[in-house]
C-alpha positions in Angstrom: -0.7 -7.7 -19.6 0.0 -9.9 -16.6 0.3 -8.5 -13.5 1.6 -9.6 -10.0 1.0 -8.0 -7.5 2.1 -8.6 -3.5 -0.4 -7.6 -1.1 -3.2 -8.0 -3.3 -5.5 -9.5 -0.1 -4.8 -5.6 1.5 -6.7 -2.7 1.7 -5.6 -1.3 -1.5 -5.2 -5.0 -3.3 -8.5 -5.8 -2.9 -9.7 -2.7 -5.5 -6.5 -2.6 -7.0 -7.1 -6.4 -8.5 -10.5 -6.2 -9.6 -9.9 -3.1 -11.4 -6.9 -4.7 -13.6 -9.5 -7.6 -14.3 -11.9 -5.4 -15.8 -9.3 -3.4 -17.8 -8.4 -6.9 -19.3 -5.1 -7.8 -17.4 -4.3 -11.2 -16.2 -3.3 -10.7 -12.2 -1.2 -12.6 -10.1 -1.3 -12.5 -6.5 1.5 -13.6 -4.0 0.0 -14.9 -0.3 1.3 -16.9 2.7 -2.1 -18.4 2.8 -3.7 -18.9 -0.5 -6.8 -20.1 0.3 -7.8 -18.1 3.5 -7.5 -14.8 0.9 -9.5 -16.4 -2.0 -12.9 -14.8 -1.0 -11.7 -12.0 -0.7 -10.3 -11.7 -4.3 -11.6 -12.3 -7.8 -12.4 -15.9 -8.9 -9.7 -14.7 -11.9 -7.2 -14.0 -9.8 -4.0 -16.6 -10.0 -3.0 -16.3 -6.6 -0.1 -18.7 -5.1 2.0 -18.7 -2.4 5.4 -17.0 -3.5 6.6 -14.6 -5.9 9.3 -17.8 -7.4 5.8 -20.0 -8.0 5.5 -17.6 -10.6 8.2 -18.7 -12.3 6.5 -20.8 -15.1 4.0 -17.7 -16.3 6.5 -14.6 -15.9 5.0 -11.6 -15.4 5.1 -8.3 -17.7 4.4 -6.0 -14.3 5.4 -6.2 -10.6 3.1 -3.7 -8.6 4.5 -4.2 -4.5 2.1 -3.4 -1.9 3.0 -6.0 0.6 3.5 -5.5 4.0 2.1 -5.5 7.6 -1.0 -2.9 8.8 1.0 0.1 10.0 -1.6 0.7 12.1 -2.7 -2.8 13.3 -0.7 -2.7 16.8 1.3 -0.7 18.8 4.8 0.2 17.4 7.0 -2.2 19.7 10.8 -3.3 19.3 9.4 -6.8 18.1 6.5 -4.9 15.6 8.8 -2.7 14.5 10.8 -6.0 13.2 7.8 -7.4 11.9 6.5 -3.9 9.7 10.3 -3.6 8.0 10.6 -7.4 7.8 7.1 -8.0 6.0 8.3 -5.1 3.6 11.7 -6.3 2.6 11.2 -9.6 2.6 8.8 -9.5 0.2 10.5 -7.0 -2.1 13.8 -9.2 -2.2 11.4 -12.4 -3.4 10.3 -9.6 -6.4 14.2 -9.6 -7.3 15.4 -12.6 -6.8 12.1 -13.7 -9.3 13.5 -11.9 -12.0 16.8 -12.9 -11.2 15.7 -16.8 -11.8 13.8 -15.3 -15.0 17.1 -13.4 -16.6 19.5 -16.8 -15.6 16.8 -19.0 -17.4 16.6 -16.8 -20.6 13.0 -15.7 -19.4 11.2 -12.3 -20.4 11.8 -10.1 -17.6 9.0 -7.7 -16.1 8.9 -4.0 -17.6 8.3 -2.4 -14.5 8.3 -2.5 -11.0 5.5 -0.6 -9.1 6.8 -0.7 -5.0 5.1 0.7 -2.0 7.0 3.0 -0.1 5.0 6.0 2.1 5.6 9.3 3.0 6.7 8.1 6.5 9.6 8.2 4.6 9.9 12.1 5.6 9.6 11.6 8.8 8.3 14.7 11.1 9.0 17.6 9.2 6.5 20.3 11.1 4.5 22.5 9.2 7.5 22.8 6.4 6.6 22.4 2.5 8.2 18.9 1.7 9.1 17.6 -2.3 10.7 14.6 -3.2 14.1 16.7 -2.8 13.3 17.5 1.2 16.1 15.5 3.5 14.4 13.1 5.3 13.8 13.2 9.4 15.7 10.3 11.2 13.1 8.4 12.6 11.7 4.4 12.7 9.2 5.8 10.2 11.8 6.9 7.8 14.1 4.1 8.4 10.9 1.5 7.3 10.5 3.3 4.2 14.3 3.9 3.2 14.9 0.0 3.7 11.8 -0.8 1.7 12.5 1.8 -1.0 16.6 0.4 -0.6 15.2 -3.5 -1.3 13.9 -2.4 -4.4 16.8 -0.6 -6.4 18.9 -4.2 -7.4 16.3 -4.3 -9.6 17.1 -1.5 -11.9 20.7 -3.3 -12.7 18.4 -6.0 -14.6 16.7 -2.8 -16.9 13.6 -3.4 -15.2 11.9 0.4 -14.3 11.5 1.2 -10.7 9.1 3.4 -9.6 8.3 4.0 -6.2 5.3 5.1 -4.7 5.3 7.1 -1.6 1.9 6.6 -0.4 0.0 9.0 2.1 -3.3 7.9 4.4 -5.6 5.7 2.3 -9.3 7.1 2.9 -12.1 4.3 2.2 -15.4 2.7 3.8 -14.2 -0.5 4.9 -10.6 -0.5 6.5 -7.4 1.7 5.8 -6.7 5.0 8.2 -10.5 5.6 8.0 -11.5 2.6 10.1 -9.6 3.9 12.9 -10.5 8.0 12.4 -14.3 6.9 12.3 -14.8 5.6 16.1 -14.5 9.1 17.8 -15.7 11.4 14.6 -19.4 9.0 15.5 -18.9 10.0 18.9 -18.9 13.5 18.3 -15.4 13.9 19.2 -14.8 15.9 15.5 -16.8 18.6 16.9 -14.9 21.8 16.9 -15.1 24.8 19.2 -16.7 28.2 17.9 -14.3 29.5 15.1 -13.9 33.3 13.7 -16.6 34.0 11.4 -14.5 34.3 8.1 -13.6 30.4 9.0 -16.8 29.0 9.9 -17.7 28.8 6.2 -14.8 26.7 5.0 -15.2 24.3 8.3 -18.9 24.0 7.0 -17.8 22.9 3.8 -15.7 20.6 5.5 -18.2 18.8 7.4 -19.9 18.4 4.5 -17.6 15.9 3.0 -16.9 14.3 6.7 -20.6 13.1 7.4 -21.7 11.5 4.6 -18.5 9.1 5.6 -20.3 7.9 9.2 -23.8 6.8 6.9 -24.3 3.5 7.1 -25.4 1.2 4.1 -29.0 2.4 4.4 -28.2 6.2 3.7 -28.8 6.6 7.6 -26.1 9.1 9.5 
């Protein structure tokens, strides 16, 4: 199968396109800068710098995980443009690409994979939230519905939609856990003493939490 994929240079990308590679799919990846990603990607990968450059090899699967680090600066009028902007912008290019596909009599992609989060909730306390749980008006919920909303033109063509409503990405190298790691190493995780019936679970906790700050020798 052929798969594109936006934001294939990201966190998530990076294993994501590898991973296709060795299950035997062909992957295409969509970049403003082509050759400053390359190293960071498979030699296999066919990466170019728009989803319409694609036009010529069509793709049978769309997974959409562009989009700027929500966590890369500090949540500013102008950022705030940037994060929805580098979402939508994006996912529009994925629709108007199979737009050009269906008006030149070209196979059009079975699926759409887009990245949404579960920002899309917004604050919602210590309640139990489903896919069915009214959203909290917020910026974070606002980035997501616009993402999510770019995506659904889509479905007129017959292509399948699914969205994926993504929590915090754990993983040695980048992602939420690059920021979390800083004060756990500076013993900032440490906890005061606890009630005996929870000191067990909180040692099974900190089980899982150290073996995170090792570095590549084994050494914590």
């Amino acid at each position: 199968m052929r798969v594109l994929v936006t934001g294939g240079s990201g966190f998530v990308g990076q294993r994501l396109c590898p991973a296709l590679i060795a299950q035997g799919h062909e992957v295409q990846v969509v970049s403003r800068t082509p050759h400053k990603v390359r190293e960071r990607l498979p030699l296999e990968c066919d990466i170019r710098d728009s989803a319409q450059a694609f036009i010529d090899s069509p793709p049978d699967a769309l997974v959409n995980l562009a989009g700027e680090s929500i966590a890369a600066k500090r949540w500013s009028d102008s950022q705030k443009t940037a994060l929805i902007r580098s979402r939508v912008e994006m996912t529009e290019q994925l629709v108007s690409l199979c737009e050009q596909l269906g008006e030149n009599g070209q196979p059009l992609p079975q699926v759409l994979v887009s990245g949404s989060a579960m920002g899309y909730y917004g604050d919602q306390g210590d309640k139990r939230v489903t896919e069915e749980t009214p959203p909290h008006d917020e910026f974070a919920h606002r980035l997501c519905a616009e993402w999510e909303a770019a995506a659904t033109p889509i479905e007129e063509m017959g292509v399948r939609l699914a969205i994926l409503r993504i929590g915090l990405v754990l993983g040695a190298g980048g992602g939420t856990l690059q920021k979390m790691l800083p004060p756990f190493k500076l013993g900032a995780w440490r906890m005061p003493a606890l009630p005996s019936n929870t000191r067990r679970s909180t040692k099974r906790s900190r089980r899982y939490l150290l073996p995170l700050t090792a570095n590549r020798s084994g050494q914590r």
